[in-house]
N, C-alpha and C positions, 0 to 999 in steps of 0.2 A: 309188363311186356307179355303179350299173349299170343305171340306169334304170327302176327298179320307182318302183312308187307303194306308198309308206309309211304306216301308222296309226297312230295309240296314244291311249295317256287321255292326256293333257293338263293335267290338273289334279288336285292331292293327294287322295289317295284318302278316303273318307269321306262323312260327311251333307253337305250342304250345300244351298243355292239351285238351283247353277249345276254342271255337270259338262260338258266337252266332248271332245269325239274330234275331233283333227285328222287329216288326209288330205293328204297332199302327191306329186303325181308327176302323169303324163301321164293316168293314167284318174282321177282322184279325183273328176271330174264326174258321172261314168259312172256310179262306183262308189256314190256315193251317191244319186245318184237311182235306182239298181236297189231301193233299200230306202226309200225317202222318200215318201211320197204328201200332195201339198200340200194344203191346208186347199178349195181349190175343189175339187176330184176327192171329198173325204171324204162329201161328201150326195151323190154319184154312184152309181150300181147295178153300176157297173164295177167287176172286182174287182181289174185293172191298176193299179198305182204307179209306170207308168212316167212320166216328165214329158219335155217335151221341151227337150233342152238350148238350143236356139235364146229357150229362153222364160225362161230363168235369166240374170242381167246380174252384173255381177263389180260385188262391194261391196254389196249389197243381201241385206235378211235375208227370208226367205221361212218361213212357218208351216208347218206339216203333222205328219208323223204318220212314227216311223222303224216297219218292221215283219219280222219274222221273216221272211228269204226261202222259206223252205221251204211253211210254212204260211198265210202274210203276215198271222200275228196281231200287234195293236199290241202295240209294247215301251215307246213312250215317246211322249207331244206336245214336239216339239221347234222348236229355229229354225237353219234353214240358211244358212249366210252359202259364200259362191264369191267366192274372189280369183284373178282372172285373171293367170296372167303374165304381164309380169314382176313385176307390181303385187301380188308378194307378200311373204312371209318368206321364203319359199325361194327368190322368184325360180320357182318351179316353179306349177303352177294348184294352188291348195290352196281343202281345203271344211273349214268347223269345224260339227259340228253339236254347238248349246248343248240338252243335254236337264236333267232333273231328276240332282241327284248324289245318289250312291250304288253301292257296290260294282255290286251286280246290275244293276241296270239300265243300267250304264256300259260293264260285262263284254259284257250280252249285245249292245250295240250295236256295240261295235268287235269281239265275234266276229260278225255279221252282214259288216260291212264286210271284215273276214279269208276270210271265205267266199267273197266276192264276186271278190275276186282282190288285194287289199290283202294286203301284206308288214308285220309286225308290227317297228314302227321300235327301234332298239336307241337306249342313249343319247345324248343330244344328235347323235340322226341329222339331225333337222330343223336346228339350227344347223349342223351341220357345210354339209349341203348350202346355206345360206346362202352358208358361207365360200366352198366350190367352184365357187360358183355367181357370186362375184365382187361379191355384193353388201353384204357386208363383209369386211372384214381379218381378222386372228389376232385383232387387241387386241381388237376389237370384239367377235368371238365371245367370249373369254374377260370382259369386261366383262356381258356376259349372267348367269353362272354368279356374276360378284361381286353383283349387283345383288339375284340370288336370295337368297346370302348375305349380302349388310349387313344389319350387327346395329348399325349406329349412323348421322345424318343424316349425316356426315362420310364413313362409306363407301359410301352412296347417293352422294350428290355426286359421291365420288371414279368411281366404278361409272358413274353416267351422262356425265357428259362423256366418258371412255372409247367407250361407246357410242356417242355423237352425231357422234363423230369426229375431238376435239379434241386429243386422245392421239396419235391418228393423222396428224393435221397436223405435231403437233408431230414425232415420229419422221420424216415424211417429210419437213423440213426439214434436217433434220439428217442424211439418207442425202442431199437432193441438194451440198448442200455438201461431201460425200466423194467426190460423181460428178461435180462440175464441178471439181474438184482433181487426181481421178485421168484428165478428160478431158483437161485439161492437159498435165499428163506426157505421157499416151500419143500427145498431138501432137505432141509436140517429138522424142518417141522417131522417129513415124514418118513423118512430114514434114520431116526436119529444114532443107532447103533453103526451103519455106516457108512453116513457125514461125517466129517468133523463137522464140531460144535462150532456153529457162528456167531460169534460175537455183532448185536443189533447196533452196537454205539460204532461198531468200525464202521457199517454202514451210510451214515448220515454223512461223511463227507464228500465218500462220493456222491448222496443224493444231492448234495447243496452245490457241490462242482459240477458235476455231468450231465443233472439235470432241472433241477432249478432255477441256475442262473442261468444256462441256455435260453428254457422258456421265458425268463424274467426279460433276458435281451431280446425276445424276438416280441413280446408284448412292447417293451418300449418302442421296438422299431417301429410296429403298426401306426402308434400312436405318432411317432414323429414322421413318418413320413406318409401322412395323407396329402403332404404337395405334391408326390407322384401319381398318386391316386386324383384327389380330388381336384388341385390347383392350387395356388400359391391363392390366401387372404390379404388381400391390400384392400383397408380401409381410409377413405379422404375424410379427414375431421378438421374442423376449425369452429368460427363463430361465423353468424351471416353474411352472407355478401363479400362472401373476401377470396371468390372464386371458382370453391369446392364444383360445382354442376358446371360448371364451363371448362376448370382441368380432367375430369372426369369424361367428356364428352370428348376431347384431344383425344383421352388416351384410349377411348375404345374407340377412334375413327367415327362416330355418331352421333348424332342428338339423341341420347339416350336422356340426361337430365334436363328441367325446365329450368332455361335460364333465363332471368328478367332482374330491374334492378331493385326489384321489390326485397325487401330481407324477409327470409323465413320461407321462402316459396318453396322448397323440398321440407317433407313434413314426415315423412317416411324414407327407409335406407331403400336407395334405387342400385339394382346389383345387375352384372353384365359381365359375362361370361366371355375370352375372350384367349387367343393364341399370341401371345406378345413376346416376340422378337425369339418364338421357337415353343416360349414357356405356356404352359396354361395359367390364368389368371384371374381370380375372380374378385374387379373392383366393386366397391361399394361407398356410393355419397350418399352422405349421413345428413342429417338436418342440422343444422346451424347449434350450437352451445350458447346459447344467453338464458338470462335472467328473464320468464314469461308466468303468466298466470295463465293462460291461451291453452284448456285443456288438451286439445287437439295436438299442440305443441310441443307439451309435456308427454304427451306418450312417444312424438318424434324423438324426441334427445333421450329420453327412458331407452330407444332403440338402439340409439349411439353407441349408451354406455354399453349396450351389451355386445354391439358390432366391434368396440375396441380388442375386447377382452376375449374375443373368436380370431382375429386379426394375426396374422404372421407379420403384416408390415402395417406403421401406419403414416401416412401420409398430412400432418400437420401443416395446412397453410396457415400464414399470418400476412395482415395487409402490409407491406414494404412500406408505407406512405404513414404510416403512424408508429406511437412509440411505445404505447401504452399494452405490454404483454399482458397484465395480471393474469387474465382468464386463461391466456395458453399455460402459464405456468401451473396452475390449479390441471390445467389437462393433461398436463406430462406426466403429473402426480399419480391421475387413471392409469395411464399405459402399464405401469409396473413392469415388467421385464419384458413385454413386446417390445421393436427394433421404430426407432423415430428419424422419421425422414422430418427436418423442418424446410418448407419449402415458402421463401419470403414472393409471395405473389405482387402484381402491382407497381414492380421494380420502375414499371415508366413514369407512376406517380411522386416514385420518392424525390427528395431535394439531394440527398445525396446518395445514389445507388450504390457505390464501392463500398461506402461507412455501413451499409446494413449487413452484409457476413463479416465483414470484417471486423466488426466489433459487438455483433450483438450479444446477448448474455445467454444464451444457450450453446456456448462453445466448443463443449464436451459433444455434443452430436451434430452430426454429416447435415449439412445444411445445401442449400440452392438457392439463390435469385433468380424468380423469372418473371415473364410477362405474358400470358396467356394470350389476351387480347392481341400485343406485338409478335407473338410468338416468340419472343426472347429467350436464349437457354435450355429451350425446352428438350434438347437433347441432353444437355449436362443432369436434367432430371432424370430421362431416361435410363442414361447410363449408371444411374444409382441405384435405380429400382434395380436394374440386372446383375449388379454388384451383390447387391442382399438378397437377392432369391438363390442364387449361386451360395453364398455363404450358408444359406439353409440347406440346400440338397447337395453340399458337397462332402464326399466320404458315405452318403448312404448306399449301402449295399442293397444289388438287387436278385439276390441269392437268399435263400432265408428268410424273405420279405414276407410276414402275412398281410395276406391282397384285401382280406375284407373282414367283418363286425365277427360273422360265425365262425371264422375260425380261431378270432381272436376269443371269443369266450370261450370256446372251448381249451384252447391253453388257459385261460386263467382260472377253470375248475381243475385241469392238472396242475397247477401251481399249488393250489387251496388244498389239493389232493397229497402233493406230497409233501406240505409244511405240518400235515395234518399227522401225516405218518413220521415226520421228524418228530415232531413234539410228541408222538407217541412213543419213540424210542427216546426219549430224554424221560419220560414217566415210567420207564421198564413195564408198559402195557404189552398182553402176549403175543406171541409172533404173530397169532390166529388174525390180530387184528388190525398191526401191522402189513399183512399182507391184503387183506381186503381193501385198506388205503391206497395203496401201491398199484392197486390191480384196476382203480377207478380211475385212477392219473391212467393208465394206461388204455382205457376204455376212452376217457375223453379224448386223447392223441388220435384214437381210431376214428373220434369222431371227426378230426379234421379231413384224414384220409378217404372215409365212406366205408371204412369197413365193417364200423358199427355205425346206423343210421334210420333214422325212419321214415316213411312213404311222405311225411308231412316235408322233413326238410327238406327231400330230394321233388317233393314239388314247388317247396318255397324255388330252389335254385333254377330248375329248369324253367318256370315258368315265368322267369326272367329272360329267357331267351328267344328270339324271333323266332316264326315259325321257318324251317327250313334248314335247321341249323340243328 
């Protein structure tokens, strides 16, 4: 940050209502009243737009008129709003002016504002300078960018308490317990006449209570709950022809899959992203399971097995109209502890449709009869899929949640950090060393927050953010 005053669109480009240009940095008052003529000036015979800043109050929206500087033809009737530092997003004096959306007219405003002496902001400049700026943390900026992307109420949820600060509490509870620990030690280290002597072995329980298995549970949490984050995995696996691209296509509303009655026509997993009944969900039809020498083939079902094993849910069709499972059975044996939906497709074919759930031999799991083609049941399917996405995200807390990859590594080098300084005090290695351990768990916690960080991550994160933002 070098102290310019930064612009940009601010909001997705296109038709709409509402379009604004933000302004954030030390001239962004300046800068917009050099192009702004308020609605009292406009029945005036003066051809000046300049206003004077004494007459502008932070937090109030003011009417007028933005205009070409050069020629000071109107470009748009707009409303000016002025947030005074520190009382803003940035922490810096920021101006938004709301005009009419649309390419052009949004273009020629913030090239006015560019003209004027405004720096054309790159992405997530305005967050960043938030963070630099002391008025949020790492989490908090990054909860910005979740918030934009939640695709479901659960990562909203997750996204704004992050933001609001609760994330952040919770993390700073958990570094001061590592700094009244290592404040500890380093008293006895260096006062030793008068400390009392601290005993290192009384230590390690609290590290394994207070802070270890904290982090160890919030590592697990990342890990299980990427269906808030990412989307619930449901994969449709069978053998050919016995459905999979034709229920696949029902259930995301589209021709997404090629369906014909050729067997083997999906040769690659076809995936479709997709908001079902609230939830995010990402299916996946996989190629057909048989016996081929069909090089081409053999890399489709190679995909399979690995689509199974990524899989939250999976979706097992078998032909209702025949009797012969073996192969499904050999597939259940894949799944290993993934959740199996069997879904007997074809039910219009069978000679007897009651006799196929009701006696088939996979009893022990949640079955279906339907008829794709007839549209048969096809709700009693549905209502099972939302049954088991429910039972995966139910009881996940969204307090405490790490939201993404980087935060998660850096708890798991404080994990490695203070298992390292446990098994130190189990070897009666010296405080000296003990506390350098301690003090790297505590540096990586800093790394979640931004308080320890470098220009590399903090462009990895921002430069995931749109410009404007």
């Amino acid at each position: 940050m070098n102290g310019s005053t930064i612009a940009a669109i601010a909001t997705p480009s296109g038709r709409g209502g509402i379009g604004i240009i933000r302004i954030s940095g030390g001239r962004a008052l300046s800068i917009a009243l050099s192009i702004f003529k308020p609605h009292s000036l406009l029945r005036s015979n003066t051809s000046s737009c300049h206003f004077p800043p004494d007459q502008i109050f932070s937090h109030h929206l003011y009417y007028g008129t933005i205009v070409q500087p050069d020629t000071q033809a109107v470009l748009d009737e707009v409303l000016l709003a002025f947030m005074k530092a520190p009382h803003s997003y940035t922490r810096e004096d920021v101006v938004e002016i709301q005009a009419h959306s649309g390419y052009a007219v949004l273009k020629a405003i913030l090239n006015a504002v560019l003209q004027n002496g405004a720096e054309l902001a790159g992405p997530g400049e305005f967050t960043r300078r938030a963070f630099l700026n002391g008025r949020i943390d790492l989490t908090q900026a990054e909860a910005v960018i979740d918030i934009i992307n939640s695709k479901s109420e659960k990562a909203l949820e997750s996204a704004a308490s992050q933001l609001t600060g609760a994330y952040k509490q919770h993390v700073k509870q958990l570094r001061d317990v590592i700094r009244d620990i290592l404040v500890r030690i380093e008293a006895s280290i260096d006062f030793p006449d008068e400390v009392e002597e601290l005993q290192l072995l009384s230590v390690c329980p609290q590290l394994q209570s207070s802070v270890l298995e904290p982090i160890l549970s919030l590592i697990q949490q990342y890990e299980d709950c990427h269906v808030i984050r990412d989307g619930y995995r449901i994969s449709i696996i069978g053998r050919p022809n016995v459905g999979k691209s034709s229920l696949m296509n029902w259930l995301v509303k589209k021709d997404r899959s090629i369906v014909t009655d050729i067997p083997g026509t999906t040769r690659d997993v076809v995936e479709e992203a997709v908001i079902f009944r609230g939830i995010p969900v990402n299916f996946s039809d996989t190629a057909g399971i048989h016996i081929t020498q069909n090089t081409v083939e053999l890399l489709g079902i190679e995909k399979t097995y690995e689509c199974i094993h990524a899989s939250d849910l999976i979706l097992m069709l078998l032909d209702a109209s025949v009797s012969d499972y073996e192969l499904e059975n050999q597939l259940l044996d894949m799944t290993g502890s993934v959740p199996v939906i069997l879904v007997f497709n074809k039910i219009d074919l069978a000679a007897d449709p009651d006799y196929v759930i009701e006696n088939n031999r996979f009893s022990t799991l949640p079955s279906v009869a339907i008829s794709v083609k007839e549209q048969t049941h096809m709700e009693t399917l549905v209502d099972l899929i939302v049954k088991k996405v429910h039972e995966k995200s139910q009881g996940q807390e969204t307090v405490g949640f790490i939201p993404n990859l980087r935060q998660a590594r850096a708890f798991e080098k404080a994990a490695a950090h203070i298992r390292q300084a446990m098994d130190g005090i189990q070897r009666m290695n010296p405080s000296e060393v003990i506390v350098m351990d301690i003090r790297d768990a505590m540096d990586s916690i800093d790394e979640v927050s931004g308080v320890q960080t470098t220009d590399e991550v903090l462009d990895h994160i921002f430069n995931s953010f749109c410009i404007g933002k």
